[in-house]
C-alpha positions in Angstrom: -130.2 -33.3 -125.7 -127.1 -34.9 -127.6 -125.1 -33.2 -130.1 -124.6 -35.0 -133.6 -121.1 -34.2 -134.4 -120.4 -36.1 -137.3 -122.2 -37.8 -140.1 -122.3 -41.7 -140.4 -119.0 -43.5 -141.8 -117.3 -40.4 -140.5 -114.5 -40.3 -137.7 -116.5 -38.0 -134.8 -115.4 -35.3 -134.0 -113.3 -34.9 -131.2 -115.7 -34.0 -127.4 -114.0 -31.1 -127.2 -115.8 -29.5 -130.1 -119.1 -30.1 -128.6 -120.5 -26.7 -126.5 -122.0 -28.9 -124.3 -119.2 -30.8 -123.3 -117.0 -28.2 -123.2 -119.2 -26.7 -120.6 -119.1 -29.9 -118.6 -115.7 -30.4 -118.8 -114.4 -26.8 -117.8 -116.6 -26.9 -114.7 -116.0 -30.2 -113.7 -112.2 -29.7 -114.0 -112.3 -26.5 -112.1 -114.4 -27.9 -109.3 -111.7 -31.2 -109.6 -109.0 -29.1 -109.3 -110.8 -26.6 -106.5 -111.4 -29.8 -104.1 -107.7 -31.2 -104.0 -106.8 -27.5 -103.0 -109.6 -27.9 -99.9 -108.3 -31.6 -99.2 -105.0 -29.9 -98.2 -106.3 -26.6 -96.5 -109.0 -27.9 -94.7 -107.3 -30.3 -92.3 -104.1 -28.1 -91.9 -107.0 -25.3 -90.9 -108.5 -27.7 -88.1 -104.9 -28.8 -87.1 -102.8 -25.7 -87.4 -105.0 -22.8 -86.7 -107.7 -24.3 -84.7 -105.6 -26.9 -82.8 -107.7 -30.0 -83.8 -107.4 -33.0 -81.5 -106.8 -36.7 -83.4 -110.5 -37.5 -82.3 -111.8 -33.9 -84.1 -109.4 -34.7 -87.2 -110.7 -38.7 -87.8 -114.6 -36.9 -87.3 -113.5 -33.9 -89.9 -112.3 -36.9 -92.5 -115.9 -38.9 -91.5 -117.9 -36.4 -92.7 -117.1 -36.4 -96.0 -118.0 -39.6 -96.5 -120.8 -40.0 -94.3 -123.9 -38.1 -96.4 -123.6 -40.8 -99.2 -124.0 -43.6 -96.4 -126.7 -41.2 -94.8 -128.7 -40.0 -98.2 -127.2 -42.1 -101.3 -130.2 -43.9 -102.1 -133.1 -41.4 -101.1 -131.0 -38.7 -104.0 -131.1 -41.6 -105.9 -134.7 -42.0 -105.9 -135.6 -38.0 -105.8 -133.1 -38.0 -109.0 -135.3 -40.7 -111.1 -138.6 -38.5 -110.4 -137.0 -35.3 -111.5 -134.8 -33.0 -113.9 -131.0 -33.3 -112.9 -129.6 -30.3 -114.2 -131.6 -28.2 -111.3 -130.4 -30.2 -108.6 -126.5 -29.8 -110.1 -127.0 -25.9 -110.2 -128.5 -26.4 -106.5 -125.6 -28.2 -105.1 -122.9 -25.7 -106.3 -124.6 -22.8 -105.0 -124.6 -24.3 -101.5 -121.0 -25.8 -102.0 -119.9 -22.3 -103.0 -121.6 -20.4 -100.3 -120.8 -23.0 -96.8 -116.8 -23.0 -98.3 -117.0 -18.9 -98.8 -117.9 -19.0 -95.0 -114.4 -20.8 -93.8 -112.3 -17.7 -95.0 -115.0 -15.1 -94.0 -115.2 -16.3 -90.4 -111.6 -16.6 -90.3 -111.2 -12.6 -91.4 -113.8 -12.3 -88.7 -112.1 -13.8 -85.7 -114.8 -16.0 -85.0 -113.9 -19.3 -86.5 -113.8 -22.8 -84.6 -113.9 -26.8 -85.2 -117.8 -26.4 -85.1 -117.9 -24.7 -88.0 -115.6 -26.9 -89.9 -117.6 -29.8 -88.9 -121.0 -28.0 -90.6 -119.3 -27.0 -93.7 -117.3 -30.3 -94.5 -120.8 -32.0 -94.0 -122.9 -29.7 -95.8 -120.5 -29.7 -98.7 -120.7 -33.6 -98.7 -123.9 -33.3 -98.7 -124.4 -31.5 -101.6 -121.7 -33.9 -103.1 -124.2 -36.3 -103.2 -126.6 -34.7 -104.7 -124.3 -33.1 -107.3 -122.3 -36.6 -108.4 -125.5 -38.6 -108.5 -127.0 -36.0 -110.9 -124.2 -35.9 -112.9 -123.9 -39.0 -113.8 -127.8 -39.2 -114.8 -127.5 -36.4 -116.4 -124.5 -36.5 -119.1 -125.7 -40.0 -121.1 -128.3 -37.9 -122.3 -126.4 -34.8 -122.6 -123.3 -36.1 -124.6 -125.0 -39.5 -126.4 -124.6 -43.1 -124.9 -122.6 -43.7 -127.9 -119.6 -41.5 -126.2 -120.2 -41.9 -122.8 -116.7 -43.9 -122.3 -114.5 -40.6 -124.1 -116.2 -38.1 -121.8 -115.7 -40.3 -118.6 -111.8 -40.7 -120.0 -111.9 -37.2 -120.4 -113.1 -36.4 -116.8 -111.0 -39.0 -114.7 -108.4 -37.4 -117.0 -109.5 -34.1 -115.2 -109.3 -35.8 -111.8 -106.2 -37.4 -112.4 -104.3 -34.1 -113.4 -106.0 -32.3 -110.6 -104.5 -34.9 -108.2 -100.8 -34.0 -109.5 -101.2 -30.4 -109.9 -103.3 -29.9 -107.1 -101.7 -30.7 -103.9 -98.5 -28.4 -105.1 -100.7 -25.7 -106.0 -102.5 -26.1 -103.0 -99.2 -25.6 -100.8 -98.1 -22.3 -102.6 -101.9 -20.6 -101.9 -101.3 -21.8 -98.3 -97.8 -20.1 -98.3 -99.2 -17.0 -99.5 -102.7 -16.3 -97.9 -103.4 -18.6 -95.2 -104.8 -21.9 -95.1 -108.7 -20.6 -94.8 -107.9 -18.3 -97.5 -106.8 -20.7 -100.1 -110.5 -22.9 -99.6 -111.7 -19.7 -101.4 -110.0 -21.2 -104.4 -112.3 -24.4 -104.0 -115.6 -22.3 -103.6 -115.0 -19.8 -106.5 -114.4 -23.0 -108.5 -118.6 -24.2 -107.7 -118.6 -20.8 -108.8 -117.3 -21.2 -111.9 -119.5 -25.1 -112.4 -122.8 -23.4 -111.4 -122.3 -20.9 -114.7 -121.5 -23.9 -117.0 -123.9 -26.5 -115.7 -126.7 -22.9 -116.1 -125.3 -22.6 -120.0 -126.4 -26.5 -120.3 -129.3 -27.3 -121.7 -132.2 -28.0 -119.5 -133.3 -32.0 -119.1 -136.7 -33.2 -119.1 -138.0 -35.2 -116.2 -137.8 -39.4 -116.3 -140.6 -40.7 -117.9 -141.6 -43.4 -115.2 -142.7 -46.8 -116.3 -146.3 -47.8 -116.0 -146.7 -48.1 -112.4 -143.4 -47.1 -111.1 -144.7 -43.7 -110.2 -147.0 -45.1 -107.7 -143.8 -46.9 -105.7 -143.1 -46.2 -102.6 -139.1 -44.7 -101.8 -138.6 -47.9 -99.9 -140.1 -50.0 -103.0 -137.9 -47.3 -105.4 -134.8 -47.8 -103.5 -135.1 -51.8 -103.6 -136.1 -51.6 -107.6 -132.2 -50.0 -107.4 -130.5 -52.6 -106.2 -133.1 -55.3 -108.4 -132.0 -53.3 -111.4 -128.0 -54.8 -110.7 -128.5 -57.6 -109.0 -130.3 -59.1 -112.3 -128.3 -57.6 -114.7 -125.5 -60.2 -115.8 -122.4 -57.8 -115.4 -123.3 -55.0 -113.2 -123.9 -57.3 -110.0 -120.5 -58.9 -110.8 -118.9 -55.2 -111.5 -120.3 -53.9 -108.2 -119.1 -57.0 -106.0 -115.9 -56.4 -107.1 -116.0 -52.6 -106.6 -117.5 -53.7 -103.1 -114.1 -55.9 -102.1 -111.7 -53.3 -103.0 -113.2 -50.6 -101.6 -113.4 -52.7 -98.3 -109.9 -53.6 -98.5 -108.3 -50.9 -99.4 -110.2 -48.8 -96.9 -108.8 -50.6 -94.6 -105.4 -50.3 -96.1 -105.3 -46.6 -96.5 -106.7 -46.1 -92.9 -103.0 -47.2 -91.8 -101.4 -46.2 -95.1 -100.1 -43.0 -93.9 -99.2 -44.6 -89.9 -97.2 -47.4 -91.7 -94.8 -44.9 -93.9 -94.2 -42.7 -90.9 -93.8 -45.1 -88.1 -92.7 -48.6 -89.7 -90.8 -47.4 -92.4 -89.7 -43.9 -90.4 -90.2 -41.6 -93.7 -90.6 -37.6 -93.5 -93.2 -35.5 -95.4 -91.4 -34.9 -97.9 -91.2 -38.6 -98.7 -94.7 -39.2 -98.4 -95.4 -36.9 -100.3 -93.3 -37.8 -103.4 -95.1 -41.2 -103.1 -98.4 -39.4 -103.0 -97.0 -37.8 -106.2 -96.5 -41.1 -107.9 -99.8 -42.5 -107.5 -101.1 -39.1 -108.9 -98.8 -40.0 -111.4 -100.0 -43.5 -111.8 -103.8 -42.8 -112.0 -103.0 -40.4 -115.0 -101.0 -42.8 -116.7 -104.2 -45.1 -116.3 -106.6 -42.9 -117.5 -104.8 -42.3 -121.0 -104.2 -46.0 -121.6 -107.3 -47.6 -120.7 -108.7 -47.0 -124.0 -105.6 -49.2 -125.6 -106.0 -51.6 -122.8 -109.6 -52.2 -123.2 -108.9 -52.5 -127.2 -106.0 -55.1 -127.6 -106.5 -57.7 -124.8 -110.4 -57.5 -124.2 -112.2 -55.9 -121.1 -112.8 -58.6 -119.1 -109.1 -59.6 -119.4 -108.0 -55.9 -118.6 -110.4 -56.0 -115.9 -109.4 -58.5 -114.2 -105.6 -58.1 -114.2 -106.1 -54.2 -113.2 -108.1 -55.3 -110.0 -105.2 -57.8 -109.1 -102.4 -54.5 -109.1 -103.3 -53.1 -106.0 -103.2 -56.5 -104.1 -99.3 -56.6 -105.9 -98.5 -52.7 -105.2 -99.4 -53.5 -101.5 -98.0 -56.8 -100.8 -94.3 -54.9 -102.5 -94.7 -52.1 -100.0 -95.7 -54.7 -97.0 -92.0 -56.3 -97.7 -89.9 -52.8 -97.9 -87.9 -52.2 -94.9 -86.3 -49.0 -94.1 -86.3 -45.5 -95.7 -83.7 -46.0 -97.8 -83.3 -44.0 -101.6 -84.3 -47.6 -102.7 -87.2 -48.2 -100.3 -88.4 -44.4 -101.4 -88.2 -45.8 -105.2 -90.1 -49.1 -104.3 -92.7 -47.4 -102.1 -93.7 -45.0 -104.5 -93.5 -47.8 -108.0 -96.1 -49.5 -105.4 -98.1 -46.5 -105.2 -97.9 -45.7 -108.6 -99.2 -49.6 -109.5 -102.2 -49.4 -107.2 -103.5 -46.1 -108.4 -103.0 -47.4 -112.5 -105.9 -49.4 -111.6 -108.3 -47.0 -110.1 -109.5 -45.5 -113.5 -109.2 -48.0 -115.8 -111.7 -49.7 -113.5 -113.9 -46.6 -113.2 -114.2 -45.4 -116.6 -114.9 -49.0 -117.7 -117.5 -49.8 -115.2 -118.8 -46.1 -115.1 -119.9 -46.1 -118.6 -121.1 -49.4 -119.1 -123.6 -48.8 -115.9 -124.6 -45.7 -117.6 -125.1 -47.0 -121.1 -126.6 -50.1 -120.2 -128.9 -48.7 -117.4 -133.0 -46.9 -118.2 -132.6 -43.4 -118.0 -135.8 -43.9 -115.1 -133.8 -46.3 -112.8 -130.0 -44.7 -113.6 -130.3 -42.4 -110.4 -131.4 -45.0 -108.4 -128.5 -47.9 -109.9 -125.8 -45.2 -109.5 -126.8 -44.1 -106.2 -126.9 -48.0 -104.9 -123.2 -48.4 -106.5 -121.9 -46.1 -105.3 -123.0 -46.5 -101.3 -122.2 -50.0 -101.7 -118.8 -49.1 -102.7 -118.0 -46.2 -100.0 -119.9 -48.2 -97.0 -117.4 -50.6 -97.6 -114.7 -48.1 -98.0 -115.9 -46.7 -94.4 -116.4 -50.0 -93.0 -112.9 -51.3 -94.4 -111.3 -48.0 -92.5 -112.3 -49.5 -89.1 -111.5 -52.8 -90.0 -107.8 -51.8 -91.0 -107.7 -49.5 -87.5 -108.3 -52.7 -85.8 -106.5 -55.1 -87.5 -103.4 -52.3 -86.8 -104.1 -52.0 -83.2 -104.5 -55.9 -82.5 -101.4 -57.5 -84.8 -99.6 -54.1 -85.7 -99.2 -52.0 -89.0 -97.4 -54.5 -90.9 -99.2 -57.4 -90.5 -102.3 -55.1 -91.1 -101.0 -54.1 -94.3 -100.4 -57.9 -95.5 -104.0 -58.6 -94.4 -105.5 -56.1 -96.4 -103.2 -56.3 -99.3 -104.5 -60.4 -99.3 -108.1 -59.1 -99.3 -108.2 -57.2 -102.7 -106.9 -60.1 -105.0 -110.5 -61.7 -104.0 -112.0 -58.5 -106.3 -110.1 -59.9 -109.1 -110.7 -63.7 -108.4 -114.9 -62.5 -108.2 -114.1 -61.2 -111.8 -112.5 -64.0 -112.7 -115.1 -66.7 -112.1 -117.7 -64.9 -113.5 -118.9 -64.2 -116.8 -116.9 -60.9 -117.2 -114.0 -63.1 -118.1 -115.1 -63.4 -121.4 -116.3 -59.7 -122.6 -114.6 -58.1 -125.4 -116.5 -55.5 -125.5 -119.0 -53.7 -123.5 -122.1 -52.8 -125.9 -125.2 -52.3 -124.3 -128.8 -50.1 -124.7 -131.0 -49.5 -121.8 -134.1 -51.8 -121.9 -136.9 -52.7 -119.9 -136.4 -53.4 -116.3 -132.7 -52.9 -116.5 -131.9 -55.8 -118.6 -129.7 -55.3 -121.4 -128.7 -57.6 -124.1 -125.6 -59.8 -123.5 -122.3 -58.4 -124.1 -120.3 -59.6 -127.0 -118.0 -62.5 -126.2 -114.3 -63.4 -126.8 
C-alpha cells in the first residue's frame, strides 16, 4: 500500500508528493483545524445559550474523554481483526452527521444540554474509533521507513490548528452564532470522509497462528504483553502515564489559578493559551534537529523535565503584572515545546516497531493508559486545590512530572541514539542502536 518515491541512494521525495499522503494530510488538517473551532463553540453554546450549570459544564468536558476509558481497548481489538480504512470512513460520517444536528436543532428551537451531552459523547466515541484506526492504518499506507515525517507533518497540522484555530473560531462565533460555527467542525469530517474514501483500501491483519482463536479478554491482555516486554515501549508508556497524571491534575486548576490567584482577564489567558500554541509548533519543527544532534534518549529525557520547569516558574509568579503576563505565558510556551517532540518520537517508534496484527491493540492500550491517568490526574489536582489551595496544588503537580523524566532516566532509553526498529514476532523488536 506504500508509495516508492525515490530510488535507492536518492534523497526521497518530499511526503507531500505522495497522493496518498496528501489525502491524509488535507483531511486530517481540516478535521484538526474543524475541532479547535468546536472546542470554543461548544462550551460557549452550553454556557451562553443554554445556561449550563458548573456541574453540566465539568460533565460536557467528561465526555470527551470518557469513550476511550469506556471502549479503548475493545477498538483496539476489533481494529487487529479488521480493515481500518472502513472504520475511518465510518467514524466521520457519524462525527459529521451528530455535529450537523447542534446548528439544525438550534435553527429549530428545540435545542437543550441533553442534546449536547449525546453529541459530545457520540463524537468521542467515534474519536476512538477514528484515531485508533489511523494510527494502524498509515505505517502501511505511507512505509515504516517515513512514519516519523508524516507524524511531524501531522502534529505540525495540530499545532497550527491550535494557533489559528481558537481566533478563527471567535470570528465565526461573532458572525453566525455559536451553534452555527460547529458546522465548520462537521463539514470538516465532511471533507476527511472524501479523502480517507480516495485512499486506498487495506487488507485485513493476517492473525498469527492461534491468535484468531483468542478471546477479547485474552486479545486485550496480549496488548498490554506486547509493551510490557518490549525494552522501550513499557519505559515510553510509563513515562507518558506520569505526565499525563500530573499534568491532568495541573490543567484541572490551570485556568482557576490564572483567574483567581494571579487575578488575570481573558484576554490574558488567552494570550498565554496563544503562546503554548506557539510553543507546541515551535516543537514540532525542531524535533527532527533535536533528535539528530544530541541523541533521543537525551532529547527525551530533558523535554519530559520542561513542563515540571514551565510549572514550578508559573507556581512562583505573583500578580498580573506586564511581567507576570510575559513569565506566565514563556512557562506556557516551555510546557507545550515538550508535548510533540515526545509524541512524534514515541508515536512512530510504537508504530514502526509494533506487528501490524497487535498495533491496534498496543496503540489502543497506550493511549487509555495515558488519558485514564489524565482523567484520574484531573480529580486529583480538584482535590489537592480544594484541601491545600491552588497554589500549593500547582507546586504539587509541577513536582509530580519531573518523575516522567527521572523513569526515563534510569532506564535504558538513556542511551538510544536512534530509534530503528521492524516489527517481529510477538512484539519484540531488535535492540535500538546505542550511544
Amino acid at each position: 500500500m506504500s508509495e516508492d518515491t525515490a530510488s535507492s541512494g536518492k534523497k526521497p521525495a518530499s511526503l507531500f508528493r505522495q497522493r496518498n499522503f496528501a489525502l491524509l494530510w488535507t483531511g486530517q488538517s481540516a478535521s484538526l483545524l474543524g475541532s479547535q473551532i468546536t472546542y470554543v463553540a461548544m462550551p460557549l453554546t452550553a454556557v451562553l445559550l443554554l445556561h449550563a450549570t458548573p456541574m453540566e459544564a465539568g460533565v460536557l468536558v467528561a465526555l470527551e474523554t470518557l469513550p476511550f476509558l469506556l471502549f479503548g481497548l475493545f477498538v483496539g481489538v476489533m481494529l487487529d481483526r479488521r480493515a481500518r480504512r472502513s472504520v475511518m470512513i465510518a467514524a466521520d460520517v457519524v462525527r459529521a452527521a451528530a455535529l450537523a444536528w447542534i446548528p439544525v436543532a438550534h435553527a429549530l428551537g428545540v435545542l437543550n444540554i441533553g442534546q449536547l451531552f449525546v453529541v459530545v459523547f457520540v463524537v468521542g466515541v467515534m474519536t476512538v474509533f477514528f484515531d485508533l484506526a489511523h494510527q494502524s492504518y498509515t505505517p502501511g499506507l505511507i512505509g515504516r521507513d517515513r512514519l516519523g515525517e508524516a507524524n511531524a507533518k501531522l502534529e505540525l497540522s495540530d499545532s497550527m490548528a491550535q494557533v489559528v484555530g481558537p481566533g478563527a473560531a471567535g470570528l465565526l462565533i461573532s458572525a453566525l452564532s455559536a451553534p452555527v460555527a460547529i458546522a465548520v467542525d462537521a463539514a470538516s469530517y465532511v471533507l476527511s470522509f472524501f479523502t480517507v474514501a480516495g485512499l486506498p483500501a487495506d487488507e485485513r491483519p493476517k492473525p498469527r497462528s492461534g491468535a484468531a482463536t483468542l478471546s477479547v479478554r485474552a486479545s486485550i491482555r496480549e496488548g498490554f504483553a506486547a509493551i510490557v516486554r518490549h525494552p522501550l515501549l513499557r519505559w515510553f508508556t510509563t513515562a507518558a502515564l506520569i505526565i499525563n497524571l500530573f499534568s491532568g491534575a495541573l490543567m484541572s486548576v490551570f485556568f482557576l489559578y490564572l483567574l483567581r490567584v494571579l487575578d488575570m482577564g481573558s484576554e490574558q489567558v488567552g494570550l498565554i493559551v496563544a503562546a503554548g500554541s506557539v510553543g507546541a509548533l515551535v516543537g514540532v519543527l525542531l524535533v527532527g534537529p533535536l533528535t539528530g544532534r544530541f541523541g533521543v534518549g537525551p532529547t527525551l529525557i530533558l523535554t519530559m523535565a520542561l513542563p515540571g520547569l514551565g510549572y514550578l516558574v508559573l507556581a512562583a509568579v505573583h500578580g498580573h503584572s506586564l511581567a507576570a503576563i510575559a513569565v506566565v505565558a514563556l512557562s506556557s510556551f516551555v510546557v507545550q515545546f515538550s508535548v510533540p517532540v515526545f509524541n512524534v518520537t514515541v508515536i512512530s517508534f510504537r508504530q514502526v516497531s509494533t506487528p501490524d496484527e497487535l498495533l491496534g491493540r498496543v496503540n489502543a492500550t497506550a493511549r487509555t493508559c495515558a488519558l485514564g491517568a489524565y482523567s484520574l490526574g484531573s480529580l486529583l489536582g480538584g482535590a489537592l486545590a480544594s484541601g491545600t489551595g491552588l497554589r500549593t496544588a500547582v507546586v504539587v503537580a509541577a513536582s509530580g512530572t519531573f518523575l516522567a523524566s527521572l523513569a526515563l532516566l534510569f532506564s535504558p532509553v538513556r542511551a538510544v541514539r536512534r530509534l530503528e526498529a521492524s516489527p517481529t514476532e510477538a512484539g519484540s523488536v531488535p535492540a535500538p542502536e546505542p550511544a
